[in-house]
DOZAPA-899836 format. One record per residue (C-alpha): x, y, z. Coordinates in steps of 0.001 Angstrom, whole numbers, plus 524288, in hexadecimal, padded with zeros to 5 digits. Each point is the difference from the previous one (the first is absolute). Layout:
# DOZAPA-899836
ATOM; u; v; w
ATOM; X; Y; Z
...
***
This chain:
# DOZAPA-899836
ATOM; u; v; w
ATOM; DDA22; CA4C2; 8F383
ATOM; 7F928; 80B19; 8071E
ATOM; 806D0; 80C64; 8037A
ATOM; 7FF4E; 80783; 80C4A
ATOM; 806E3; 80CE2; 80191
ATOM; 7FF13; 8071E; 80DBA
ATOM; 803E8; 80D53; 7FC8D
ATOM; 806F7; 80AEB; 80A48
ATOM; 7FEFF; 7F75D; 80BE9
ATOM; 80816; 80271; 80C1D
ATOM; 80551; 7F2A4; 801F6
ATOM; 80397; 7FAC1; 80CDC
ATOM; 80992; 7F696; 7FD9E
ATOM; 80E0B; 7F8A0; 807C1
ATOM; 7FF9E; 80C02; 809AD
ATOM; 7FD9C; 80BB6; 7F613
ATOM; 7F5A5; 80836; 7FAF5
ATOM; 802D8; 803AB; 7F177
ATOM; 7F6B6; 8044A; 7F585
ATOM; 7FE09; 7F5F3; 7F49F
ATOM; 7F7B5; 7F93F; 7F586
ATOM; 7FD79; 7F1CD; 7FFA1
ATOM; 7FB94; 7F9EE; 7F4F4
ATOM; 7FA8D; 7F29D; 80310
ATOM; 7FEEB; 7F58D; 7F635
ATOM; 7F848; 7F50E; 8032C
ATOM; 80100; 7F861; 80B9B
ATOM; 80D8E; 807B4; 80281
ATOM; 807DA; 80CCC; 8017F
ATOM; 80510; 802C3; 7F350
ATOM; 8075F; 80CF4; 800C6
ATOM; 80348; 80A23; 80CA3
ATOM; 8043B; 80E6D; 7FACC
ATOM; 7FC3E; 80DA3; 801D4
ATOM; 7F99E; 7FFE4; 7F3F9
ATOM; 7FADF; 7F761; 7F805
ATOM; 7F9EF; 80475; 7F2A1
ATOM; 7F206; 7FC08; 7FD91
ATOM; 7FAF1; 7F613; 7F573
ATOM; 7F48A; 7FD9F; 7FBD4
ATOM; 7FFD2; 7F293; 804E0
ATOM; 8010F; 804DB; 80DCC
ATOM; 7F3DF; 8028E; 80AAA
ATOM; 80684; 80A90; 80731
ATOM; 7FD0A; 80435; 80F9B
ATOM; 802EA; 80D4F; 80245
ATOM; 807D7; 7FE4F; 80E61
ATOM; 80419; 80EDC; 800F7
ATOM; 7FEDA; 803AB; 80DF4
ATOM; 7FDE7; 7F25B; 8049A
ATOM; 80AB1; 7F500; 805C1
ATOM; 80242; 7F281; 7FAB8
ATOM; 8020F; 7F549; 80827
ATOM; 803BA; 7F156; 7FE8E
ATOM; 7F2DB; 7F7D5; 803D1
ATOM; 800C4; 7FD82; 80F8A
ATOM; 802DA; 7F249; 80281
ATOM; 7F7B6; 7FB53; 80CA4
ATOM; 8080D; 7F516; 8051A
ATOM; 7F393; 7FD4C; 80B62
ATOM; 7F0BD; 7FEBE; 7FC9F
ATOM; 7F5F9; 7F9B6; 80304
ATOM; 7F654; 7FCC8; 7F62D
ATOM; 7F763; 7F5F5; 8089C
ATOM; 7FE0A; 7F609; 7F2F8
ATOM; 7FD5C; 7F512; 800AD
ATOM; 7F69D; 7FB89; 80BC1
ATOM; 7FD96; 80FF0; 8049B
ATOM; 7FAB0; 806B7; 7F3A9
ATOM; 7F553; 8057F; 808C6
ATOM; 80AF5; 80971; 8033E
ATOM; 806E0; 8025C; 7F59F
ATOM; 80573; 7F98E; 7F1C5
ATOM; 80BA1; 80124; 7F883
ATOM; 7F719; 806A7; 7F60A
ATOM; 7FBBA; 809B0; 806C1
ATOM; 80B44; 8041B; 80839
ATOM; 808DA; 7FF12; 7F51F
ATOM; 7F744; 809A9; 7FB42
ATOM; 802DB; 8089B; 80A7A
ATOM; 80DAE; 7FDEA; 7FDFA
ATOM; 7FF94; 8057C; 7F226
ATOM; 7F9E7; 80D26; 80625
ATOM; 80AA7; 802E3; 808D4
ATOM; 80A73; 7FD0C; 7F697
ATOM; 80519; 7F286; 805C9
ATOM; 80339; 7F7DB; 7F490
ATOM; 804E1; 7F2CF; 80759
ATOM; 7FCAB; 7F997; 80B99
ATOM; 803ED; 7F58E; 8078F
ATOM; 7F16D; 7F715; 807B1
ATOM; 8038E; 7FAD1; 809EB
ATOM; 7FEA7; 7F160; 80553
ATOM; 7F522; 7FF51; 8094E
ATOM; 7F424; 7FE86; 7F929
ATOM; 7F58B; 7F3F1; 7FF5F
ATOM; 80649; 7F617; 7FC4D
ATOM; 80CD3; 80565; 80265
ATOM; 80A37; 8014B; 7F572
ATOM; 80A74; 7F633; 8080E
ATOM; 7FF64; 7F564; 7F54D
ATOM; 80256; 80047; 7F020
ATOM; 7F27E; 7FC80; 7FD6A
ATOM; 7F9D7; 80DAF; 80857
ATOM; 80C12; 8086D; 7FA51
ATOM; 7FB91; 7FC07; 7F004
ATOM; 7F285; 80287; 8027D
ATOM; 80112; 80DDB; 806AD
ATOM; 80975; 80101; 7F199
ATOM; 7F3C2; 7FC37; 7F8DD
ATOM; 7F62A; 8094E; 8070B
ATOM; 80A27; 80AE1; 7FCF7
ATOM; 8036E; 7FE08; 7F319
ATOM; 7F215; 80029; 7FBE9
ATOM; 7FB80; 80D8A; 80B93
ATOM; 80B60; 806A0; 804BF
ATOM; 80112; 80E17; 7FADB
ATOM; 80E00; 80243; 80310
ATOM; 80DE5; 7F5FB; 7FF86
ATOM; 7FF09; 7F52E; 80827
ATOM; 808B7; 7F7F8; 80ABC
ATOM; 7FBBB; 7F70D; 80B1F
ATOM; 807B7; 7FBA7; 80B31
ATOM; 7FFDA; 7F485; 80432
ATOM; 7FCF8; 7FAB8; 80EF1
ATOM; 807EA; 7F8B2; 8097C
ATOM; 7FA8D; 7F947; 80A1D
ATOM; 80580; 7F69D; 80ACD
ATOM; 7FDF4; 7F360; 7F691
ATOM; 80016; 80399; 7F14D
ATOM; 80F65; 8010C; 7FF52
ATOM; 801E0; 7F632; 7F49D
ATOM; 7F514; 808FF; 7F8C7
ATOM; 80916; 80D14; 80400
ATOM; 80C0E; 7F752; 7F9AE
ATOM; 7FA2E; 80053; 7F2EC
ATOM; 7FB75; 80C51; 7FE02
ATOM; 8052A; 806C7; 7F31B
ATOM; 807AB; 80AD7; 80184
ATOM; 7FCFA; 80679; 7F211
ATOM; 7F071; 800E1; 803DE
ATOM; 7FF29; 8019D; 80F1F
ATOM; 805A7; 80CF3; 8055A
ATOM; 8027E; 7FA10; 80E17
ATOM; 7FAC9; 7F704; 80BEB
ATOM; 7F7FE; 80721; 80A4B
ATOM; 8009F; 7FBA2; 80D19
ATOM; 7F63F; 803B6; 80A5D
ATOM; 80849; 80086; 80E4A
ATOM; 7F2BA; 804E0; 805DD
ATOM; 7F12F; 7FA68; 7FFBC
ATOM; 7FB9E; 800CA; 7F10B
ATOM; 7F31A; 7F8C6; 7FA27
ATOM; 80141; 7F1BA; 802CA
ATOM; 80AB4; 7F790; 801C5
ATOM; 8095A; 80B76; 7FA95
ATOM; 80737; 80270; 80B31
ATOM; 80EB6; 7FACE; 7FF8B
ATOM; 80395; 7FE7D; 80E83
ATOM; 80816; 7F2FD; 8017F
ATOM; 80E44; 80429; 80123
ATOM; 804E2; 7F5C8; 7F74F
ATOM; 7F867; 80033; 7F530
ATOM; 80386; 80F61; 7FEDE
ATOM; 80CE1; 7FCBC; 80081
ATOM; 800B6; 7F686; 7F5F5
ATOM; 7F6F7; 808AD; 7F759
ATOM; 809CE; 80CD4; 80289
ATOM; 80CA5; 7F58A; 7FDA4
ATOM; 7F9E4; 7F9F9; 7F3B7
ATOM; 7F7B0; 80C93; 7F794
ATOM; 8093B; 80928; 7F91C
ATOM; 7F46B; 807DB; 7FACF
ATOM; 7FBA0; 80B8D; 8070D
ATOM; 7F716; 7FC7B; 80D84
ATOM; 7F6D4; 8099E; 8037D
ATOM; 7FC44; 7FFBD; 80E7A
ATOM; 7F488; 80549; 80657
ATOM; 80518; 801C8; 80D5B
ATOM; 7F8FA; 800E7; 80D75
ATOM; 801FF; 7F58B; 80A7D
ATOM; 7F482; 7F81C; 80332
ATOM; 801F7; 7FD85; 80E3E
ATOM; 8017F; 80D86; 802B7
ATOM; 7F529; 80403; 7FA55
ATOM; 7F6AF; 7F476; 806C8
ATOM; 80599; 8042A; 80BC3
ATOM; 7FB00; 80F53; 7FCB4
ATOM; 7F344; 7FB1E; 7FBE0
ATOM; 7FC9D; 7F7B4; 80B38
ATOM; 803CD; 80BE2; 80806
ATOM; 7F623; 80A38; 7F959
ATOM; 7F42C; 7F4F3; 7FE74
ATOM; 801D8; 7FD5A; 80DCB
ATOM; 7FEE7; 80EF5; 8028B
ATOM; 7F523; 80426; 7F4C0
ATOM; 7FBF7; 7F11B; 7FAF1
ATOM; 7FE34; 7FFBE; 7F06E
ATOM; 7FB8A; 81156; 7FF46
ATOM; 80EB9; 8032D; 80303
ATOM; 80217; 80E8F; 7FB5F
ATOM; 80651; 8019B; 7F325
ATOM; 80A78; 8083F; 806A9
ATOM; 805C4; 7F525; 8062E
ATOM; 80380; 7F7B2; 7F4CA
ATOM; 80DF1; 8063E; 7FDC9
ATOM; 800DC; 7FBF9; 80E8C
ATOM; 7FCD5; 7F360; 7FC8B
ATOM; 80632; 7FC76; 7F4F0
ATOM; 80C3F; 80764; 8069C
ATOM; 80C9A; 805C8; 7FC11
ATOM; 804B1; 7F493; 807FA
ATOM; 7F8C6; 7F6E1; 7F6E3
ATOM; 806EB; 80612; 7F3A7
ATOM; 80F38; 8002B; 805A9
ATOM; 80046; 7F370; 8048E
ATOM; 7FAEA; 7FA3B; 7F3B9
ATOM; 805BB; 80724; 7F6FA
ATOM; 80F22; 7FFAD; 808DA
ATOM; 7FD9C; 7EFF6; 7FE70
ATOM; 7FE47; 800A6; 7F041
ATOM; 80ABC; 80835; 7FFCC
ATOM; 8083E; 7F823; 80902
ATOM; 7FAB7; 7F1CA; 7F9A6
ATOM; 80378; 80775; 7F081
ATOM; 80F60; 80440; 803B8
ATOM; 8000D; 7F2BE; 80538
ATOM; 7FB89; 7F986; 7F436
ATOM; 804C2; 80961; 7F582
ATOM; 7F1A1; 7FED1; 7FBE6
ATOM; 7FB7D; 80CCC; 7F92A
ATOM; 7F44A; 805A6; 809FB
ATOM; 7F890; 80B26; 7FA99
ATOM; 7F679; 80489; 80DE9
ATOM; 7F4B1; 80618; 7FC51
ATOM; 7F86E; 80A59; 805A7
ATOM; 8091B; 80575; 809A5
ATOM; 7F7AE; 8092B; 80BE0
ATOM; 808B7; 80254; 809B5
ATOM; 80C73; 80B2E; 8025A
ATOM; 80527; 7F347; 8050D
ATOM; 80255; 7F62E; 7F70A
ATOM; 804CE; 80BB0; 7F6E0
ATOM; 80B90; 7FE51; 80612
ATOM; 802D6; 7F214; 7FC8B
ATOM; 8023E; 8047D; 7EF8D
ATOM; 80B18; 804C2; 7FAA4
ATOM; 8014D; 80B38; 7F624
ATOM; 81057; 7FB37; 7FE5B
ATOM; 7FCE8; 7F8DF; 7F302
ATOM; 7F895; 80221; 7F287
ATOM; 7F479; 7F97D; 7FFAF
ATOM; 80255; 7F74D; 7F502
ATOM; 80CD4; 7F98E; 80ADA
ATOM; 7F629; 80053; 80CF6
ATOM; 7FCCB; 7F1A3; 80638
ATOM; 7F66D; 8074D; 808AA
ATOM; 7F671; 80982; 7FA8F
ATOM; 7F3C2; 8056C; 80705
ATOM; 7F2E5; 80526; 7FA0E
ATOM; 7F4A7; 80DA1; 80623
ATOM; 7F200; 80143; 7FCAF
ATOM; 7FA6C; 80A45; 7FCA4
ATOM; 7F783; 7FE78; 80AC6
ATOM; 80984; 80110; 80AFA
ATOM; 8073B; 80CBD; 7F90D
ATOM; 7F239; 805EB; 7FFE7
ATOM; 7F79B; 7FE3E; 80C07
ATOM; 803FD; 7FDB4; 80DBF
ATOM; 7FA60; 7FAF1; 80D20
ATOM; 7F81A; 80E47; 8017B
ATOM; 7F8C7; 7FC46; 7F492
ATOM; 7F9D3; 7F4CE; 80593
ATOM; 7F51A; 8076C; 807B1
ATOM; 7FA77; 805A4; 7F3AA
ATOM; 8044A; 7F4CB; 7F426
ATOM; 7FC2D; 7F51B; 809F0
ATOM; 80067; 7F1D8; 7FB7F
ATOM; 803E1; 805A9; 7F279
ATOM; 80C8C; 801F7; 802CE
ATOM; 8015F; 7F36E; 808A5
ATOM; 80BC0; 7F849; 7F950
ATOM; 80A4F; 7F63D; 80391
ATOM; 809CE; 803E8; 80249
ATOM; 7F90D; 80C26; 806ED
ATOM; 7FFC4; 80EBD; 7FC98
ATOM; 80983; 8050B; 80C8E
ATOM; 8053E; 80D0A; 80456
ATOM; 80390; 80C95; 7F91D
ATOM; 80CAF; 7FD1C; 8040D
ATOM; 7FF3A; 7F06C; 7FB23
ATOM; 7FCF6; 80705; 7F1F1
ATOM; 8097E; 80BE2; 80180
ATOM; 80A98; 7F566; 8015D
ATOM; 7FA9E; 7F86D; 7F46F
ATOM; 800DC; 80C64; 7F7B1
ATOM; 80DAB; 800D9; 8033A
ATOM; 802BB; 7F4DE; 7FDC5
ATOM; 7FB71; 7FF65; 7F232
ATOM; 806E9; 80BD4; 7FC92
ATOM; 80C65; 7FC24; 80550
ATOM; 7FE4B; 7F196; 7F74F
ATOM; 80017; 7F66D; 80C16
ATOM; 7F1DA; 7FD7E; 7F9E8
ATOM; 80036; 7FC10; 7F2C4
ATOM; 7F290; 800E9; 7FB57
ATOM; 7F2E3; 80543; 8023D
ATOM; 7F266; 7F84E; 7FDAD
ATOM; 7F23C; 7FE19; 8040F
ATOM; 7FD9C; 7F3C9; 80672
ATOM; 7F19B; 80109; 7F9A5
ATOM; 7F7BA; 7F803; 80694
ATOM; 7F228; 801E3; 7FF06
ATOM; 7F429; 7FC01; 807AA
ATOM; 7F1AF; 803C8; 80005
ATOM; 7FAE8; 80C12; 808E7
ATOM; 7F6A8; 7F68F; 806BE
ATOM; 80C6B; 7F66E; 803E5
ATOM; 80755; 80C74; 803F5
ATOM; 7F356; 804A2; 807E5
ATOM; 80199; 7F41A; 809CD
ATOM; 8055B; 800CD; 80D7A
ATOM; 80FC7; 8009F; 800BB
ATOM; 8036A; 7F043; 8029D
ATOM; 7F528; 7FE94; 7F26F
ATOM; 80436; 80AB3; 7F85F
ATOM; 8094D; 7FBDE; 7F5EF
ATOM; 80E59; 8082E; 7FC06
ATOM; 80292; 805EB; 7F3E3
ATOM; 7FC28; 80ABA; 7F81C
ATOM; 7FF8C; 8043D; 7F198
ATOM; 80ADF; 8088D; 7FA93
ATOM; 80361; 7FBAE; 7F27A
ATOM; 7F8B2; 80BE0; 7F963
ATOM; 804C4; 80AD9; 808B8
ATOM; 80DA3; 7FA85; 8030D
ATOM; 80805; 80924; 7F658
ATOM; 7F621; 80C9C; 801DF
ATOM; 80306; 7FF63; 80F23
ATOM; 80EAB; 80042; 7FC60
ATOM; 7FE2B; 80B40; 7F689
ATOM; 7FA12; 80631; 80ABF
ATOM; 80B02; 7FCCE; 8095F
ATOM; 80883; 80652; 7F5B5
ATOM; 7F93A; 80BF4; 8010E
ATOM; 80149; 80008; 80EBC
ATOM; 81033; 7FE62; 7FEFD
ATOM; 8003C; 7F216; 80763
ATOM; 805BE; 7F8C1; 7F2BF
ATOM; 804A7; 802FD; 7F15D
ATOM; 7F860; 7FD2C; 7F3E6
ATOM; 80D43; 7F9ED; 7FD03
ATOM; 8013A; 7F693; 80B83
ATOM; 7F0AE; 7FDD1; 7FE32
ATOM; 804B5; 7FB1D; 7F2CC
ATOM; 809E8; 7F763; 80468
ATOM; 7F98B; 7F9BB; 80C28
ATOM; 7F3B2; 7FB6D; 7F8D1
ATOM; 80665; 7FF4E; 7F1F2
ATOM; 80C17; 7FCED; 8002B
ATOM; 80359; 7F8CB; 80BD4
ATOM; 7F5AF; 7F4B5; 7FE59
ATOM; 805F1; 7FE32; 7F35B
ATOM; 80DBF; 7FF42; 8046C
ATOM; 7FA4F; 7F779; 80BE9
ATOM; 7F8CD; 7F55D; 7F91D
ATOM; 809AA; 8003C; 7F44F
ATOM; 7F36F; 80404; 7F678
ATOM; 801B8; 7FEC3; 7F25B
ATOM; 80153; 80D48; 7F985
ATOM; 7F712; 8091E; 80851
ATOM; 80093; 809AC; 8097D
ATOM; 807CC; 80955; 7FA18
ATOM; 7FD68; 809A3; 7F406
ATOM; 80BB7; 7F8B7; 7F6CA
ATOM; 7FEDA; 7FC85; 7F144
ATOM; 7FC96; 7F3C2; 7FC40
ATOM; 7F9B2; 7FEE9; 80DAB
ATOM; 7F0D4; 7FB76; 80067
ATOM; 7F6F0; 80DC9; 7FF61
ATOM; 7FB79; 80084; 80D2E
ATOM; 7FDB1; 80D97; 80320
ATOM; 7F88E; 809B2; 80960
ATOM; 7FC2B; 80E2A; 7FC7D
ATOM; 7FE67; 80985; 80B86
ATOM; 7FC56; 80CA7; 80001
ATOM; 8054E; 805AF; 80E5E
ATOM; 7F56B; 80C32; 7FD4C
ATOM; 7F3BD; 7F87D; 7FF93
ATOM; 7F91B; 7FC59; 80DBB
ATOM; 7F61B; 7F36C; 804CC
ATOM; 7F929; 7FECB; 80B18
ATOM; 7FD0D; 7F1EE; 804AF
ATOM; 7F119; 7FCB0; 7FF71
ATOM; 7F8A7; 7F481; 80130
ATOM; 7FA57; 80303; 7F2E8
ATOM; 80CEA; 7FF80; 7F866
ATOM; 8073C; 7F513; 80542
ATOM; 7FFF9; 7F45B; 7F70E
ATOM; 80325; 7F3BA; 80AB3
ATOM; 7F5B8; 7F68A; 80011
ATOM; 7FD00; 80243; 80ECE
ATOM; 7FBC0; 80CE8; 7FB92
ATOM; 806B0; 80804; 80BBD
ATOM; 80EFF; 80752; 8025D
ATOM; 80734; 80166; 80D97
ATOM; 803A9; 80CD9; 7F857
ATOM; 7F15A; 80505; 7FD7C
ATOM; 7FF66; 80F5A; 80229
ATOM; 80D5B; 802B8; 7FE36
ATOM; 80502; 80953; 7F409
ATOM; 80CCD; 7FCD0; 7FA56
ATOM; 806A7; 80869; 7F701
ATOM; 8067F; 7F75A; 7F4FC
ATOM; 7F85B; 7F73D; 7F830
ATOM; 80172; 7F4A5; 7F400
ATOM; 7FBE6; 8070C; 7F29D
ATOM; 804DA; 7F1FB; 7F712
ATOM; 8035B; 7F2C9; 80367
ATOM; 8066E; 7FA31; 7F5D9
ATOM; 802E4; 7EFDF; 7FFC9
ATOM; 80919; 7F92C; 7F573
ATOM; 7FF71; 80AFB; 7F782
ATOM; 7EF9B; 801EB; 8006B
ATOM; 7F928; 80B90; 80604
ATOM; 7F878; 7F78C; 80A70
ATOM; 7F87A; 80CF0; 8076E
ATOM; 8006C; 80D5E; 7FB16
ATOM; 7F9D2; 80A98; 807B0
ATOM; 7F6E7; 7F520; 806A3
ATOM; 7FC36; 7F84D; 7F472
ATOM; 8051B; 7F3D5; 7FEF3
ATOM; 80311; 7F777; 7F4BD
ATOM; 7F8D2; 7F4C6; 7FA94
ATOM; 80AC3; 7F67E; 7FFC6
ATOM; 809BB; 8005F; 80897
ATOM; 80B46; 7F73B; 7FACF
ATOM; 809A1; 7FD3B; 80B51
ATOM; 80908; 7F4AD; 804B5
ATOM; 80515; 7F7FF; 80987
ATOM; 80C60; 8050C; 804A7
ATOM; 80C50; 7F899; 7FE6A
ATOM; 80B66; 7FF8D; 80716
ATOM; 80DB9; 8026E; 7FB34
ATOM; 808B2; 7F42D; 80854
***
């Protein structure tokens, strides 16, 4: 088998930063020590001065395949992935055809076995009439069910009561919840279009889809879980508010309730929109300074257990239409991990907790099967970074398939030098390997 040695690295590990060798032998972690003698069997990466990380685990993309490849693939934004040293990811449900039935869920399998760059997981969709298909989903291959509490592509919003119910009372799995109430948000709308018809100024959307909006969404799914017992993971919190419904009383591993940030909302906030525009348009929205403050704190102080993109990307002439046309989402996969090296620089988080929020936690989360963490005998997922080097954000070196970044002009100091996936150098110093040889992820229950 091949061997792998990563000499002199500081590796940032379970809350520590030590300085160690890891010697990789194929698809897995062989040995962890300070030093490790070389052989002449061994490709060896000189690490000195750099820091090793687990690969990130994404637990929220968008990858737009099948039925929206115009946008983007799970070739090509995998790709991306690789670059900014994400080595799993979770694609979400609502694509074309949606992945709510077996048949959907084994081909998006198919299309990623033979293009995704990086380890693979797909959760699967509820919706207020596939319930028997939500039944038989297998808990070793699906990571969770994602629920959509506001408006979503198609028939993917779950708003009748009882059908919620009886999905909370009968999934053990994790649920993932995008939550924003509907009504409140038609109510908003109708408001503005009255006022500005479908040219509604950007500004206005975290006024739309409102603080309000979030709490009272996200208060029901937490209400509706600790009625249940059901397991609710809420992603993409955006508010100080709803910070306050998590708890930080319990490890993570013992938590019923768990709650997820983007990067997006810990970077930019509602003064941004007058020069970012429709790029930074998202659901839920971008809010205030002191939304994202709050969401900071929160993170630090473990009430929110994991950081990740939400990538969703669309085309710069679909983002170019008036507000009511212009489509959410943004691409963030590549840039995701730089933007938190930079925010280590700045003092608002620890390399360490960076670690452990997109690392470890997902792992612990979704019970995955031997990743996350830098462990022998654990799969060889693992992110060089040297904290010295510096990237700005150009259209030019941005690898999505839509060609643009909600990030574009901004330097951040921190950057991926080596992704490595199940033991194989996949991108070294921008070059990327031939072959990329990942997996689908499994699921230890």
């Amino acid at each position: 088998m091949n061997k792998l040695l990563i000499q002199g690295a500081r590796l940032v590990n379970e809350g520590t930063i030590t300085l160690q060798d890891v010697l990789i032998e194929g698809e897995r972690i062989l040995k962890i020590a300070p030093v490790i003698a070389v052989s002449q069997d061994m490709e060896v990466i000189d690490a000195r001065g750099k820091h090793l990380l687990p690969g990130c685990i994404d637990d929220q993309v968008h990858f737009r395949e099948p039925g929206l490849t115009h946008k983007a693939t799970i070739e090509t934004e995998s790709k991306a992935c690789v670059a900014g040293g994400i080595t799993s990811y979770f694609e979400m449900p609502n694509t074309n055809p949606q992945t709510t039935n077996a048949d959907a869920y084994a081909n998006k399998l198919a299309v990623a076995e033979q293009t995704s760059w990086v380890n693979y997981g797909f959760m699967f969709g509820g919706t207020n009439d596939n319930l028997d298909e939500v039944k038989a989903i297998d808990p070793k291959t699906t990571p969770a069910l994602k629920l959509f509490l506001g408006s979503s592509t198609g028939n993917m919003l779950v708003d009748d009561p009882n059908t919620l119910k009886e999905i909370f009372s009968a999934f053990k799995l994790p649920i993932a919840v995008h939550c924003e109430d509907e009504q409140t948000i038609k109510a908003n709308l109708a408001t503005y279009i009255a006022k500005f018809g479908d040219a509604i100024p950007i500004e206005h959307h975290p006024e739309i889809r409102s603080e309000e909006a979030c709490y009272l969404s996200s208060s029901k799914a937490i209400a509706l879980a600790k009625e249940t017992g059901a397991r609710l993971h809420v992603f993409h919190l955006s508010t100080a508010k709803e910070t306050a419904l998590f708890s930080n009383e319990l490890p993570l591993a013992q938590k019923q309730i768990t709650a997820e940030v983007c990067i997006h909302h810990l970077w930019f906030s509602d003064k941004d929109y007058a020069q970012k525009g429709t790029h930074i348009k998202w659901n839920p929205a971008v809010k205030t300074a002191h939304d994202r403050d709050e969401l900071w704190n929160a993170l630090n102080d473990d009430r929110i257990d994991i950081i990740a993109t939400d990538h969703a990307p669309h085309t710069l002439d679909e983002k170019a239409q008036p507000y009511t046309k212009a489509p959410s989402g943004g691409p963030m996969v590549q840039h995701a991990l730089p933007v938190l090296l930079e925010c280590v620089q700045q003092g608002k988080i620890t390399l360490e907790k960076v670690v452990e929020k997109m690392c470890h936690n997902p792992a612990i989360l979704f019970d995955i099967e031997q990743r996350g963490y830098i462990r022998e005998g654990y799969f060889a997922d693992l992110v060089l970074v040297d904290t010295n080097a510096s990237q700005t954000v150009t259209r030019n070196n941005v690898l999505y398939k839509c060609g643009w970044s909600p990030l574009e002009g901004t330097t951040l100091r921190g950057a991926v030098t080596h992704t490595i996936i199940n033991g194989n150098v996949i991108y070294n110093q921008g070059n990327f390997a031939q072959n990329p040889k990942v997996k689908a992820l499994t699921f230890a229950r």
